[in-house]
SEMI-801448 format. One record per residue (C-alpha): residue in one letter; chain; x, y, z. Coordinates in Angstrom, 2 decimals. Layout:
N
[a, A, [X, Y, Z]]
...
This chain:
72
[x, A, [92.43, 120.30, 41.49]]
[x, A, [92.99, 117.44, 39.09]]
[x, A, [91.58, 117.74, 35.34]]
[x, A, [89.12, 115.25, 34.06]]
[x, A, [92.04, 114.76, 30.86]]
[x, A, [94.32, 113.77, 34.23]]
[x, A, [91.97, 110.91, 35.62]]
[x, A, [90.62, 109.49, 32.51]]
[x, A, [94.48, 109.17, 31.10]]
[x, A, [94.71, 107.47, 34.80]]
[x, A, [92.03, 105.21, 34.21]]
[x, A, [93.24, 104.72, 30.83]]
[x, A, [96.21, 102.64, 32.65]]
[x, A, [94.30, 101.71, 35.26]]
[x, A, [92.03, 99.80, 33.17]]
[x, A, [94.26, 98.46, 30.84]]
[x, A, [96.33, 96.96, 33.72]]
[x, A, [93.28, 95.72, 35.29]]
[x, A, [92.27, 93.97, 32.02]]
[x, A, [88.81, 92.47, 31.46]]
[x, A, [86.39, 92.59, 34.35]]
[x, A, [84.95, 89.40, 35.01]]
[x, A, [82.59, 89.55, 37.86]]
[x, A, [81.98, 86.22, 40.39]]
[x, A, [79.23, 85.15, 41.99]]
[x, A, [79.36, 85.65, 45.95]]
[x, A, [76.86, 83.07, 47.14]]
[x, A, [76.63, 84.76, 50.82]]
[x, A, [76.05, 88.11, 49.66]]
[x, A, [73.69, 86.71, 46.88]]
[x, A, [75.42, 89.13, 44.39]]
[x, A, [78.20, 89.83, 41.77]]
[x, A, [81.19, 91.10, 42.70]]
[x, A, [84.44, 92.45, 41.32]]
[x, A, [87.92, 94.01, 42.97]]
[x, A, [91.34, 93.96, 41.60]]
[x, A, [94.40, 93.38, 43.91]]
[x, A, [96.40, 96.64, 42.38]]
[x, A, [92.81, 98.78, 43.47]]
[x, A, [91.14, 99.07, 46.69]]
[x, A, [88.16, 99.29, 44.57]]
[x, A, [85.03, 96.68, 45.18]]
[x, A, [82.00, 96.54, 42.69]]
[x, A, [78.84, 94.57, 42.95]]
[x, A, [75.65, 94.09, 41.53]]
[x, A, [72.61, 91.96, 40.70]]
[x, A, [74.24, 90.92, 36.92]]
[x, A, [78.03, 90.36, 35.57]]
[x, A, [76.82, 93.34, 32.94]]
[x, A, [75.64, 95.53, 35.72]]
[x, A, [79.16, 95.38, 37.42]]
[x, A, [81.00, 95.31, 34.57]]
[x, A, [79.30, 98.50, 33.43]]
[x, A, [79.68, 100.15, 36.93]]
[x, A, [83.22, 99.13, 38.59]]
[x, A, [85.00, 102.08, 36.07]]
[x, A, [82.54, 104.84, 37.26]]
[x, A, [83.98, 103.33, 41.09]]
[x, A, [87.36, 103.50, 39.64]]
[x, A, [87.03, 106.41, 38.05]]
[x, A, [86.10, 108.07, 41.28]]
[x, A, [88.77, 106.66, 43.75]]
[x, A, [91.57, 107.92, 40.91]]
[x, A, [89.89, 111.08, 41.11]]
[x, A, [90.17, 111.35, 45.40]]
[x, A, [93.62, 109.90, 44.74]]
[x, A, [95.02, 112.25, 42.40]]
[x, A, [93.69, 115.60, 44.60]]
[x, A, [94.65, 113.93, 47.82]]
[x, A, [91.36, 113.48, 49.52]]
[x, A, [92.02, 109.38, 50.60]]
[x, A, [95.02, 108.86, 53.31]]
């Protein structure tokens, strides 16, 4: 079982290599959306500040299945 010290220093990195998160308008989904190319990770919402609030608790939680082997 991976500590919660383990996946926020993974996040840490994860975030810092990600850099800032600038959601972009998806005009067919009518919605904000973010993903990063190094993360299988996709975030949307109805504002830029609502995904940029939520894509690290979605990033946080795919490190997490990562690091205790849950995701093939």
């Amino acid at each position: 079982m991976t500590t919660s010290k383990e996946i926020k220093k993974e996040l840490t990195i994860a975030l810092k290599e990600i850099g800032e998160i600038k959601p972009e308008y998806d005009s067919k989904l009518k919605d904000w959306v973010f993903s990063h190319p190094s993360y299988p990770v996709e975030c949307g919402g109805s504002s830029c500040e609502e995904v940029i609030g939520k894509y690290p608790l979605y990033l946080k939680e795919f490190i997490k299945q990562k690091l205790n082997g849950n995701l093939g």
